[in-house]
N, C-alpha and C positions, 0 to 999 in steps of 0.2 A: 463183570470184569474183576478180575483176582489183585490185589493188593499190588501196586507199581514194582516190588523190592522182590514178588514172586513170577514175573513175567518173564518169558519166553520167549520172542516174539520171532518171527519169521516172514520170509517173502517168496515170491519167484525168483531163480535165476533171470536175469535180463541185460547182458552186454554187463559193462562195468555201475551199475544201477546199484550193486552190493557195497564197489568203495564210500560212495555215498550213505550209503544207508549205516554205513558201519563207523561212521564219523557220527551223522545226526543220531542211530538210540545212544550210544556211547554218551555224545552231550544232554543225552534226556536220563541218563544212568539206569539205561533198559540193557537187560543181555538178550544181543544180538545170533540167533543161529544159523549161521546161512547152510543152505542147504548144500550138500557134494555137488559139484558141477556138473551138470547137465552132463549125462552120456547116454550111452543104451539102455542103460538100465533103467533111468530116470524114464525114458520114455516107453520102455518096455511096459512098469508101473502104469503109465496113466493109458497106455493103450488097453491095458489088461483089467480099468475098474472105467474107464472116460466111456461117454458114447461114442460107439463107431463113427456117427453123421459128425461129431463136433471135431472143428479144425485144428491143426498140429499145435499151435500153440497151448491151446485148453489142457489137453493129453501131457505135453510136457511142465506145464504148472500144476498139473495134480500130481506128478510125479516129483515134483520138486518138493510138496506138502508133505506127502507121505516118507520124503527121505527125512525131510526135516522133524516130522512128528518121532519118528524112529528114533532120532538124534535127541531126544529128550523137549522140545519144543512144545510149547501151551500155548502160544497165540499165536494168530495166520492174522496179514494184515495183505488188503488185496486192494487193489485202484477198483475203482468203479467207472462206470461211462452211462451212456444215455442214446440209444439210436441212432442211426439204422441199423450200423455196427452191431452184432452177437455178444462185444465184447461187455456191454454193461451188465450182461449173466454169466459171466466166466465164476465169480465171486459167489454168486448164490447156488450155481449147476455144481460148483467144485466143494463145498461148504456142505450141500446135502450129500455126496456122494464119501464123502469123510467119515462125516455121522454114519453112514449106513455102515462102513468100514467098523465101527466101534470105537473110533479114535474120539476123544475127547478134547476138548480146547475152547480158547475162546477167539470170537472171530470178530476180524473190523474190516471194515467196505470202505475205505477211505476215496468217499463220492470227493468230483472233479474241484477245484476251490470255488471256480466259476457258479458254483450249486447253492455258494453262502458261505463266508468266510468263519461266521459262526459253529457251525457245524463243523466245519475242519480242523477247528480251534478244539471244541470238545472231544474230536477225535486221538489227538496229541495229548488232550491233559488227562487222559485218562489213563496216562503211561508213566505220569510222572506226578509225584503228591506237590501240591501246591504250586502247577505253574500257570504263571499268569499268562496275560496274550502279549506283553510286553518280553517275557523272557523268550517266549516261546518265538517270536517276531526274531531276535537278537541271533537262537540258536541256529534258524531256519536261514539266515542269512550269509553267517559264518560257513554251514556247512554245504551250501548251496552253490556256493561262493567256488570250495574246492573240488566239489564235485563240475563244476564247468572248466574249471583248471585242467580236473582229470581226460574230460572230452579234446577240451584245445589238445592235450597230449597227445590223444589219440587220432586227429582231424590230421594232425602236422604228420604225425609219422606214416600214414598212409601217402601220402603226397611225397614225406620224400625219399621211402623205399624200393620208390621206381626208377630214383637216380641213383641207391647205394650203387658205392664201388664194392662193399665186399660184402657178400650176401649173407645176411643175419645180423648187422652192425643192426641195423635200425632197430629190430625186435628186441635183440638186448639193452640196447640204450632207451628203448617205453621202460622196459620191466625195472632197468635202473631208477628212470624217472618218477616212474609211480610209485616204488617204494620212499624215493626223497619227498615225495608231497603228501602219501600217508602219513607220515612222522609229522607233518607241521599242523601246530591247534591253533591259536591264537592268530586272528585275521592276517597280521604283519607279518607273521612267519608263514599263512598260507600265499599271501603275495609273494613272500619273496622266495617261495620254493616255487611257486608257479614260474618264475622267470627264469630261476637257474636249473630245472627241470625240462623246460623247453629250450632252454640252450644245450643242454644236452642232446637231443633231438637233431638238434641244427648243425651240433656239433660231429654228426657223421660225415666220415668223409666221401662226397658225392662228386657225381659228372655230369652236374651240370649244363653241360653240349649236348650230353645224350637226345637223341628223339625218341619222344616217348608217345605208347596211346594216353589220350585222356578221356577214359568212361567215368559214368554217373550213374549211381547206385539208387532208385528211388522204389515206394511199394510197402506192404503193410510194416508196420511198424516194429513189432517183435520182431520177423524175419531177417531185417537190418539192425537191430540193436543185438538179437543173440548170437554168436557165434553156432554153435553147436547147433542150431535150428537148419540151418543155411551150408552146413558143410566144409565151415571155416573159410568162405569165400573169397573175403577181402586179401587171406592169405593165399591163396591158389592164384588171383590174379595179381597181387603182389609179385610176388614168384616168379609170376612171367615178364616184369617188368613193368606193370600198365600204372599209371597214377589214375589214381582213386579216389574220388571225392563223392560221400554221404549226404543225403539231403537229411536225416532222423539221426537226433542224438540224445541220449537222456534228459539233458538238461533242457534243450529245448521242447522238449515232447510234454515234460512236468510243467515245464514253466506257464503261470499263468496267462500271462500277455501272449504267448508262445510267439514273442519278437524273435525266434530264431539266431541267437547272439553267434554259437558258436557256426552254422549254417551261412550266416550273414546274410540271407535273404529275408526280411519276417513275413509273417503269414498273409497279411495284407496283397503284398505285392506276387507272392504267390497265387492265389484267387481271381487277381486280376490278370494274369498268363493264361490262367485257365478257364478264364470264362468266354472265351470263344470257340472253346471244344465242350466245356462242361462248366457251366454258370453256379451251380447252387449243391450243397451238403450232400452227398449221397454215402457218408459215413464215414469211419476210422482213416485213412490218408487218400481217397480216390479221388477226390479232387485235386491234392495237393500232390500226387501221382502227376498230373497232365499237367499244373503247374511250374515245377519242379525239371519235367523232360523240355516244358520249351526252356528254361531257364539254360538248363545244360547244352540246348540244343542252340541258345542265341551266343553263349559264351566261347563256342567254338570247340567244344568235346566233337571225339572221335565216334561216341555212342555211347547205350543206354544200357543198361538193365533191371529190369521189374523182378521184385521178387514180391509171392504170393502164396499164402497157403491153400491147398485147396478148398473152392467150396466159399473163399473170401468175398461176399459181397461187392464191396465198392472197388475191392480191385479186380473185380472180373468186369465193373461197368469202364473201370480206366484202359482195362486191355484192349477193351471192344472198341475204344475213342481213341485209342492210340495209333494205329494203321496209318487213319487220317490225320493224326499229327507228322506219323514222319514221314509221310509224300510233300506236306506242305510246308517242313524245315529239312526236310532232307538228312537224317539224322535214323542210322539203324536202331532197333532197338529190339532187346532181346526176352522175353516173359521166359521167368521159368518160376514153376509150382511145384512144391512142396506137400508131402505128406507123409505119412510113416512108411510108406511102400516107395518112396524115393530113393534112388540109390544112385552113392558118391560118383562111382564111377560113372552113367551116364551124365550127369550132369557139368562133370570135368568135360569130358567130350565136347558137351555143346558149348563150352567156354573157350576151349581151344579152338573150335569152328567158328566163335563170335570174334576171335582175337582174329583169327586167320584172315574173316572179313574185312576186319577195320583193317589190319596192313594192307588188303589188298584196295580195298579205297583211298588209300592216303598214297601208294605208289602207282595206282594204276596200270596194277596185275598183280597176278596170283603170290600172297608171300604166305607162306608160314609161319605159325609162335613160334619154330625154333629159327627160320629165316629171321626173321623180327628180332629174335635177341642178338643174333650175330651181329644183324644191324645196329644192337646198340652198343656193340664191342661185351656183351654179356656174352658168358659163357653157358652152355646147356645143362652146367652142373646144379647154374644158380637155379634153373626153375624146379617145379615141387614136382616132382617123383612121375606123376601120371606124364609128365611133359618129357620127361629123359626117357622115358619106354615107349614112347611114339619115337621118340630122336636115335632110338638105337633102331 
């Protein structure tokens, strides 16, 4: 490993997982390179050096490497896992495939904490000269701290962009808020921009009367953390007005206990939902997939959707168990897969067909998403694009 004052270091794109990380090297005095956001081209890269058989997420974190190496970048720092999941070789497949490339660097597996607190410890202090597990303990709290702040930001405005009154308050008021809670370092100022940052959130003006759908988002992990993976979903159903709520959030997903803070359910009581469809580990979220859908399913949502990338192990075992979860909570639920041959526009489709479904179960007949927004006194300008060219 190259001297702490000459390091580089870099990640994958993953949901807002960068605001984080760009607070914690910052307080390890490591420069931070993140890579260009995830688009075409990022995944055009990893489909053009990845294996064909490895699933979409693999493809667009080696594309995310190669922009970052470009960008001047020396060290690649990558989560590791452990079975059944594909995911604990993302790290070593992506790693050799670099090296062949010519690209040089140096590279950190930063295995689960769960693996030995030890080891994780020496994975951090090699970024930084002379840190102890006490400073290290202090920095990791602080920054962990805002990075869950960042998520609450994001949990809330999902929820109540289905009630703005004027379409696009809610997205400016995140982008205002995260910028106010980037600025704060020290714990006191990360508290208290946590709180006046979500009152901005709150502070749009909504309608509250509105009837709205309520679906739940559950299924492999990347899929729902990246935007750009999934086709900017959460915004497309935004759009149409649906309140949205995520079972995977960064903070929860890193966190070790993984008590699910910003979720509110922790992992415990998820397992125990799941274990009369699917009892024991079958890897990356597929248990907590079937967990999760009855959760949503006993709290009284409109329905479901799974997302998965092709070829995903444990959530092709949750697809297969999930049929018989919603005959016996009564609870639609919609799979959709993902791969580089995935394309935007079907996929809107079958989201406007899922929304169509849910009004027409909650009225008992046939409604429409653009029926459905009238119904909410929303106008057809407010939904996203694919939705006003069905309306015309």
């Amino acid at each position: 490993m190259r001297p702490p004052d000459q390091i580089k270091i870099t990640t994958p794109h993953m949901g807002n997982l960068h605001l984080l990380l760009d607070d914690l090297f910052g307080r390890l005095g490591v420069e931070y390179i993140k890579p260009p956001k995830s688009s075409t081209k990022t995944l055009e890269l990893g489909i053009k050096h990845g294996p064909e058989f490895a699933c979409l997420p693999l493809k667009i974190n080696l594309g995310n490497f190669i922009q970052a190496l470009d960008k001047g970048a020396n060290t690649i720092a990558m989560a590791g896992g452990h079975g059944p999941c594909r995911f604990g070789y993302y790290g070593i497949v992506e790693e050799r495939i670099l090296r062949d490339l010519g690209y040089e660097f140096d590279f950190m597996m930063l295995e689960p904490f769960s693996d030995g607190a030890w080891a994780f410890y020496r994975s951090f202090a090699s970024l930084s000269a002379g840190l102890s597990i006490r400073r290290l303990w202090k920095i990791l709290k602080v920054s962990f701290a805002k990075g869950r702040a960042f998520d609450q930001l994001r949990k809330r405005a999902l929820m109540v962009r289905a009630y703005e009154a004027n379409c696009g308050d809610t997205r400016r008021a995140l982008k205002q808020a995260e910028k106010m809670l980037a600025a704060a370092v020290t714990a006191a100022e990360i508290e208290a921009a946590a709180r006046e940052s979500l009152g901005l959130i709150e502070s749009v003006d909504q309608e509250r009367e509105r009837d709205v759908l309520k679906v739940g988002i559950v299924g492999e992990f990347y899929l729902l953390l990246e935007p750009f993976s999934n086709f900017d979903l959460e915004d497309i159903l935004g759009n149409m007005g649906v309140y949205l709520e995520r079972c995977v959030w960064v903070t929860d997903w890193i966190a070790p206990r993984r008590d699910n803070k910003i979720f509110g359910f922790p992992k415990r009581m998820i397992e125990e939902k799941a274990a009369p469809f699917l009892s024991h580990n079958v890897g990356g979220e597929g248990r907590e997939t079937i967990g999760n859908t009855v959760l949503f399913a006993e709290r009284g949502f409109d329905g479901v959707i799974q997302l998965l990338p092709f070829g995903c192990m444990p959530e092709n075992i949750a697809a297969s168990i999930l049929p018989m979860l919603q005959q016996k909570h009564d609870i639609p639920v919609l799979t959709l897969t993902f791969d580089e041959q995935t394309g935007r526009a079907g996929m809107v489709t079958r989201l406007e067909a899922f929304v169509d479904l849910l009004w027409a179960r909650r009225n008992g007949g046939a409604v429409s998403a653009i029926e459905g927004a009238k119904m909410q006194n929303r106008e057809p300008e407010t939904l996203c694009h694919e939705c006003k060219a069905k309306a015309v």
